[in-house]
C-alpha positions, 0 to 999 in steps of 0.5 A: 380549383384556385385557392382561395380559403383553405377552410374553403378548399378542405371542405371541397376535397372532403366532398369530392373524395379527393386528398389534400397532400400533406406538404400543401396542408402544411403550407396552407397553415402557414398562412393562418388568416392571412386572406391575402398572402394565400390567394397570391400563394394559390395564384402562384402555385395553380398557375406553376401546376396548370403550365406543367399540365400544359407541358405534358400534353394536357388538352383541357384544364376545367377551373371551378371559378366559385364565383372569384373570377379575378383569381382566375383571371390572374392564373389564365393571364399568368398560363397564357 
């Protein structure tokens, strides 16, 4: 999932039952309300780790958009 708002991706995992690891919540609350320096962080960082998946052999990578395509469209543009 692109990060998008960290509120946002905490809520998600909580959901979902998956675990946030702490170095990445730490690095979340860097960005405080900076909108704009985290999405470009999460650009960064799910692209770098959508490549490594893709270099160990991954056949499939499954996005949930929640409706910022422009976000992905940046990873997918960044991984291809």
């Amino acid at each position: 999932m692109p990060i998008y708002n960290s509120k946002q991706l905490i809520r998600f995992a909580n959901n979902c039952g998956a675990e946030i690891p702490r170095w990445l919540k730490f690095k979340l609350e860097d960005y405080s309300d900076d909108l704009d320096s985290l999405r470009e962080f999460g650009v960064d960082f799910i692209s770098e780790l959508s490549e490594t998946l893709i270099q160990y052999g991954v056949p499939s990578i499954h996005f949930y958009s929640l409706n910022y395509s422009k976000t992905l469209s940046k990873i997918i543009k960044n991984i291809s």
